[in-house]
C-alpha positions as CSV (number, residue, x, y, z in Angstrom):
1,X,18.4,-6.0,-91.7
2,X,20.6,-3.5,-89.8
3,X,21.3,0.0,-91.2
4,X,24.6,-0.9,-92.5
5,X,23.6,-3.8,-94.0
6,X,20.9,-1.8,-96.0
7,X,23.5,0.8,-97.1
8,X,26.0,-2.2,-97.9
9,X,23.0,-3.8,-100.4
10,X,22.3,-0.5,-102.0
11,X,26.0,0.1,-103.0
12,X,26.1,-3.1,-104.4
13,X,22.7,-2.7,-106.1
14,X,23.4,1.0,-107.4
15,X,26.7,0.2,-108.9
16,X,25.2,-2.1,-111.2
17,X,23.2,0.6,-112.1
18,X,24.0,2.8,-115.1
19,X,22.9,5.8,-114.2
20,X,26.0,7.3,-111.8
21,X,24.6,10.4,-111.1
22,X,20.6,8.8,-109.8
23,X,22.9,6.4,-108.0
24,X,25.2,9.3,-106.3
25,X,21.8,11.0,-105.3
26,X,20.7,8.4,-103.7
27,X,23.1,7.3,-101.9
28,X,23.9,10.9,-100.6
29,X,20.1,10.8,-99.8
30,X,20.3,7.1,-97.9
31,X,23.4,8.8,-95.8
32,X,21.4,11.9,-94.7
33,X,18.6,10.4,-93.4
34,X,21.1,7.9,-91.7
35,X,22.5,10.4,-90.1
36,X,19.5,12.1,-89.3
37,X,18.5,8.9,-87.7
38,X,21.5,9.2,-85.8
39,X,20.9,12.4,-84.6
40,X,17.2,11.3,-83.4
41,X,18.7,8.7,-81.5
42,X,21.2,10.2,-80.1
43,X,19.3,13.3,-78.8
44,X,16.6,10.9,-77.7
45,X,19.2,9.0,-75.7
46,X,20.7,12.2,-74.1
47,X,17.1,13.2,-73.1
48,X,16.5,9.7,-71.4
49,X,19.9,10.6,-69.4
50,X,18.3,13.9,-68.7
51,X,15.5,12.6,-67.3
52,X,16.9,9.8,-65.3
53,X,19.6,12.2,-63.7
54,X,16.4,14.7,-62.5
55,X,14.5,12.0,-61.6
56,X,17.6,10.8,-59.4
57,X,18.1,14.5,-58.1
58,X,14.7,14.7,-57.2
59,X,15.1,11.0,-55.1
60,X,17.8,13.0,-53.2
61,X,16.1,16.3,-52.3
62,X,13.3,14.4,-51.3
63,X,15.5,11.7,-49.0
64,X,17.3,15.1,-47.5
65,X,13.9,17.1,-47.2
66,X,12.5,13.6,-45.2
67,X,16.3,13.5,-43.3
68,X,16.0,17.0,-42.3
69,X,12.5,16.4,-41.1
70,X,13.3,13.8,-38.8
71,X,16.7,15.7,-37.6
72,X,14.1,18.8,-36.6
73,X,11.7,16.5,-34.5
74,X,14.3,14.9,-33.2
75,X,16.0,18.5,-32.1
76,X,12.5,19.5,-30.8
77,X,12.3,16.4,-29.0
78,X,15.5,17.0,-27.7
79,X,14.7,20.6,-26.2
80,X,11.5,19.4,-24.8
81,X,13.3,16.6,-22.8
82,X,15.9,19.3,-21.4
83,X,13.2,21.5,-20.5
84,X,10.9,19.0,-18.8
85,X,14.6,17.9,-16.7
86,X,15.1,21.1,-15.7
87,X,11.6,21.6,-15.0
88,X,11.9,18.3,-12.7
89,X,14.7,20.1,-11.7
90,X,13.5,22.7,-10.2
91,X,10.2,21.2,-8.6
92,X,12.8,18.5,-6.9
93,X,15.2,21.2,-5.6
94,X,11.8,23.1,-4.2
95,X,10.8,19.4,-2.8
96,X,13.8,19.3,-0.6
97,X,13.6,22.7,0.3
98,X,9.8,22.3,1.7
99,X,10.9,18.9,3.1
100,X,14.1,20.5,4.9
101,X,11.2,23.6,6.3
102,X,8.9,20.7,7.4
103,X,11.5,19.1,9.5
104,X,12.8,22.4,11.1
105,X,9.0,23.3,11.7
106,X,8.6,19.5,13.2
107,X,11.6,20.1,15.5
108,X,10.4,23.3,16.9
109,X,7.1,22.1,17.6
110,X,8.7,19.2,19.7
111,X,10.9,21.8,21.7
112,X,7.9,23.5,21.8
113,X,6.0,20.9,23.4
114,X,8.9,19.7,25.6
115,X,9.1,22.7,27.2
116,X,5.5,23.2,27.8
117,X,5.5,19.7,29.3
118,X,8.4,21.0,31.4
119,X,7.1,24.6,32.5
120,X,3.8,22.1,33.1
121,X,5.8,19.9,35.5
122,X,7.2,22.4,37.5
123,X,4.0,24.0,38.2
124,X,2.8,21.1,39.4
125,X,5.6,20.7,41.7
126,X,5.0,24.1,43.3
């Protein structure tokens, strides 16, 4: 039987009765601890609705924390790449600087060597 049922059947019951005043009593009595049932319920209910909205909250700090996480490596990352490309940078700008130094040395050597072979020739000739 529901609650209202129950109150419904002990109207009926206590209006048969002929004591008015026990019957008053206990019907007042039957609708305080329905209401205090009520109130049980219902603050039970709004602690459920407590709970769940913490428990939601705490879902969504965590899924920022973990977001935030993955946005700093991914930042790191990110600096690290630029750094090793300007790092390659630099070693390719000093590449073509040696290379360009070689070939200048190579150059001279063979003007060198043509004009010993020349100064060599015309001491010959003599």
């Amino acid at each position: 039987m529901s609650g209202h049922s129950i109150v419904i059947g002990l109207i009926m019951f206590l209006s048969v009765t002929t004591n008015r005043r026990r019957s008053l009593q206990l019907l007042s009595l039957l609708l305080q601890n329905q209401r205090l049932q009520n109130q049980r319920l219902l603050s039970q209910q709004l602690q459920s609705q407590r709970l769940l909205s913490q428990r939601r909250l705490s879902q969504r700090l965590l899924s920022q924390r973990r977001l935030s996480q993955r946005l700093l490596s991914q930042r790191r990352l990110s600096q690290r790449l630029l750094s090793q490309r300007r790092l390659s940078q630099r070693l390719l700008s000093h590449q073509r600087r040696l290379s360009q130094r070689l070939l200048s040395q190579r150059l001279l050597n063979q003007r060198l060597l043509n004009q010993r072979l020349l100064n060599q020739r015309l001491l010959n000739q003599r």
